[in-house]
TORTORKOL-140721 format. One line per field, with one value per residue (C-alpha): chain; x, y, z. Coordinates in steps of 0.5 Angstrom, whole numbers. Layout:
REM residues N
chain <- [A:...]
X <- [X:...]
Y <- [Y:...]
Z <- [Z:...]
REM end
This chain:
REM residues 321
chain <- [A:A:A:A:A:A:A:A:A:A:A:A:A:A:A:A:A:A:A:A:A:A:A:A:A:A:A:A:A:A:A:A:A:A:A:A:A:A:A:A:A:A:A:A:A:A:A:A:A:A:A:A:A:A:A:A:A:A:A:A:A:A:A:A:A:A:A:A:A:A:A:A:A:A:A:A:A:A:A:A:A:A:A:A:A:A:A:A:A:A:A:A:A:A:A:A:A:A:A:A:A:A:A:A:A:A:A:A:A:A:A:A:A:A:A:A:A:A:A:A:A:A:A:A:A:A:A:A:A:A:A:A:A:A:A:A:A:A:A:A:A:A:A:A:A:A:A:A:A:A:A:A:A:A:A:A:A:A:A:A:A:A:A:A:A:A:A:A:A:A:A:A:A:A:A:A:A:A:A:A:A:A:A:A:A:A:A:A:A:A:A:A:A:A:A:A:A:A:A:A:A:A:A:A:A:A:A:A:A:A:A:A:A:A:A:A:A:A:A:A:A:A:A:A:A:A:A:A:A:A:A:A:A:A:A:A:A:A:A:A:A:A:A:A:A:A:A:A:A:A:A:A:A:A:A:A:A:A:A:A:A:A:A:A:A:A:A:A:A:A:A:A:A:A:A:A:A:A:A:A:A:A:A:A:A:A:A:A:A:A:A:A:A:A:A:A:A:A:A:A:A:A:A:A:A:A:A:A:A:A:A:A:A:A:A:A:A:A:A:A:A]
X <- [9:6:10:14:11:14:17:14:19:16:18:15:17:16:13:11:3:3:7:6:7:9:8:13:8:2:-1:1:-4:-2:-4:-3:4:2:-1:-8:-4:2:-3:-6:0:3:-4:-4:3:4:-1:4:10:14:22:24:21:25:24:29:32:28:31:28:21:21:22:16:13:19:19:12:13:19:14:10:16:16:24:24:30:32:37:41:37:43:43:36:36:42:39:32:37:40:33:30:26:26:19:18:13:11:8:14:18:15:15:23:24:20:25:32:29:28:35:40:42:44:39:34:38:34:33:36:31:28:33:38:34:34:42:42:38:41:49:45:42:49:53:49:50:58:57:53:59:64:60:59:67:68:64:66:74:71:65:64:60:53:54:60:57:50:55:59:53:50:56:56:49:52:58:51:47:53:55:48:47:54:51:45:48:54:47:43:50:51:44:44:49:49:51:55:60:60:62:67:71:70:73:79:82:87:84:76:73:66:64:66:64:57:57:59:54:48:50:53:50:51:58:61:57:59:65:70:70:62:64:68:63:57:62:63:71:72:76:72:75:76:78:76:79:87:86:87:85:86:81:76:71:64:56:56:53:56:56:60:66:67:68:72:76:78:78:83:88:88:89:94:99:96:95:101:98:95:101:106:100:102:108:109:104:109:114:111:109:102:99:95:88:90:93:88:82:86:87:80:78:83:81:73:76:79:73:69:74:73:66:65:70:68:75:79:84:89:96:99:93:91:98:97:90:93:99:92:93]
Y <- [72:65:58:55:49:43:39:33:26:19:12:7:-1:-4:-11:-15:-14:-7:-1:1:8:12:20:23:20:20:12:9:6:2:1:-3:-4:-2:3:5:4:9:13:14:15:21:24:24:26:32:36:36:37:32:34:27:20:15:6:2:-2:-10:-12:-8:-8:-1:1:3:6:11:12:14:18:22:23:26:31:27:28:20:17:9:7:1:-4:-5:2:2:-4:-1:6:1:-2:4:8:2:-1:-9:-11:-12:-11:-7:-2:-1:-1:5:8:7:9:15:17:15:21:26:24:23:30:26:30:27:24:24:16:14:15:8:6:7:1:-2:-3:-5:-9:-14:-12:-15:-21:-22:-22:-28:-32:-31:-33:-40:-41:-40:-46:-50:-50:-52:-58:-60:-62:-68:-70:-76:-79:-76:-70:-68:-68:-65:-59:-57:-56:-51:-48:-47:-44:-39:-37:-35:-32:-28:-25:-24:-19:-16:-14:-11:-7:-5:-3:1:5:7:9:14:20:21:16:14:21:18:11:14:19:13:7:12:11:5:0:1:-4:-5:-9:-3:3:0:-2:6:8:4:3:10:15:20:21:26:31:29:30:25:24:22:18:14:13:11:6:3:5:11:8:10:10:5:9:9:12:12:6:8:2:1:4:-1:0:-1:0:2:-1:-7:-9:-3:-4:-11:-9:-3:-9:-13:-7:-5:-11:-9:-2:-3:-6:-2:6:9:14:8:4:9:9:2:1:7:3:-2:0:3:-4:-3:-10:-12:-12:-4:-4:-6:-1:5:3:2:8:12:9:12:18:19:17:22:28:26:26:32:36:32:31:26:22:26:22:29:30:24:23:29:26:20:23:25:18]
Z <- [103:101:104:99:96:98:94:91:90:87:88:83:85:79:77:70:72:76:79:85:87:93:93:99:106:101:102:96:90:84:77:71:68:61:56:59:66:64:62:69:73:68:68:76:76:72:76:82:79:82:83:81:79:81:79:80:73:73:67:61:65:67:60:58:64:64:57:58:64:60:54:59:61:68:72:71:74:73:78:80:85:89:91:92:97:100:102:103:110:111:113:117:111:114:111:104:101:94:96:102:96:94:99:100:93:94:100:96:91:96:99:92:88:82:76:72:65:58:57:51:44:41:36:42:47:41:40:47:47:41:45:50:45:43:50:51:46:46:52:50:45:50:54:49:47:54:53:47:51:54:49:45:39:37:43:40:33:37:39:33:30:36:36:28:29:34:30:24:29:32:25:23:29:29:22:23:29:24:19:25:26:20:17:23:21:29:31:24:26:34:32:27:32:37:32:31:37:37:42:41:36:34:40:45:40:39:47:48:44:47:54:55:51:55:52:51:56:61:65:65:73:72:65:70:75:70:68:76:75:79:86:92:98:104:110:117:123:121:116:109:105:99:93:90:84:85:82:75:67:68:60:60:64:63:54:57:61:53:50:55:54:47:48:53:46:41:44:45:50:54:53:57:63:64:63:69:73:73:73:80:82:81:82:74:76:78:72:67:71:71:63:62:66:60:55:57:59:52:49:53:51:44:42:47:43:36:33:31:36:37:40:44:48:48:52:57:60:60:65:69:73]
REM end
């Protein structure tokens, strides 16, 4: 009977010029961060088969190399930095170097049972892509309003005219992410089940979309976790301390956090959830996060089941607290 061939695990560290590779121990090799350079990594990969590749997310640099790893059928995994570097400490990695980077990668694939997942299309980077553009630029109206409190004179002036161009811009965008949505039937059907919920508005629906395409796959428990709300434990000996939320898509969980303070008014499901958790003296930061957890896990049931909002189940998974 022939040994069982091992299996292979491959961390890539990414950097704007190249992408240093690890192969399990192998000695590591770096190649260019563009086409050609892709092109060389999935030829060398294919033939071994790998059981995960792993690179950690560097701000949308790793995009193309993982979309052509995935093109090629490679198991491409993008993962937090923060869990990377945690595990990084935890196995003993004190330099840092590219190529040490790799090699912890590589490692964290070989140890990690979460399974590849599809990266999402080109349309749907895309969209995420302008949701990110206009985080940013809600974010410099929020600024600009705040300095407008002790400006005088000709600054004054200079602020409601970049706050006007900001307000401009911001509509413009939030047209054209209307336009994408709706000219795909897909997710033209997806954002109409999710927008039938009360308390989801095109900012969340378009941020779901986007930012959690997995929605409707998954189960409500790794709905919670991609979104950083499910409580993990903080226990040690006979201390239980109190659960804390951690890691996840951080755009999406701070949506789900506005949206949850409208839905908190307007969803009589989502509502009632409150008001128990109050009534039980829950402290509102906790109170808030258990809302926007329903509120994800009442999406993710209803674009798995594809039927509109239905207040009586929507109810039964709310009492699920």
């Amino acid at each position: 009977m022939e040994p069982a061939t091992p299996e292979v695990f491959v961390g890539i560290d990414v950097s704007k010029a190249r992408l240093d590779v690890a192969i399990g121990d192998e000695p590591p090799f770096a190649v260019d961060n563009d086409p050609a350079g892709h092109a060389d990594l999935a030829g060398r990969l294919a033939p071994r088969r790998p059981r995960r590749v792993v690179m950690e997310a560097t701000g949308g640099l790793e995009a193309a190399a993982a979309a052509a790893l995935a093109a090629a059928g490679l198991p491409v995994m993008v993962v937090n930095p923060r869990q990377a570097r945690d595990f990084a400490k935890a196995m003993g990695y004190l330099a840092k170097t590219d190529a040490i980077d790799a090699k912890a990668l590589a490692h964290f694939a070989a140890a990690i049972k979460a399974e590849p997942r599809p990266l999402p299309d080109e349309a749907a980077r895309g969209l995420d892509a302008l949701l990110d553009r206009r985080r940013q630029l809600v974010g410099m109206r929020t600024m600009e309003e705040n300095r407008k409190a002790t400006a005088r004179g000709r600054v004054l002036r200079d602020l409601e005219a970049h706050l006007r161009w900001l307000g401009e811009h911001i509509e413009e965008i939030d047209r054209e992410l209307d336009e994408r949505i709706r000219s795909s039937p897909a997710w033209r059907e997806r954002d109409d089940l999710l927008r039938g919920i009360p308390g989801v508005g095109p900012v969340l629906s378009r941020t779901l979309l986007a930012g959690l395409p997995e929605l409707g796959t998954i189960s409500h428990r790794r709905a919670a976790a991609l979104a950083g709300l499910a409580p993990l434990a903080d226990d040690s000996g006979r201390r239980s301390g109190p659960r804390r939320i951690a890691g996840g898509r951080g755009q999406v969980r701070a949506v789900l956090y506005m949206a949850a303070l409208s839905a908190r008014r307007f969803n009589p499901a989502l509502r009632a959830l409150a008001d128990r958790l109050e009534a039980a003296g829950k402290r509102p930061k906790v109170i808030l996060v258990a809302v926007a957890r329903k509120l994800l896990v009442i999406a993710n049931a209803i674009l798995k089941a594809g039927k509109p909002w239905d207040p009586e189940i929507a109810a039964k998974l709310a009492q699920n607290t």
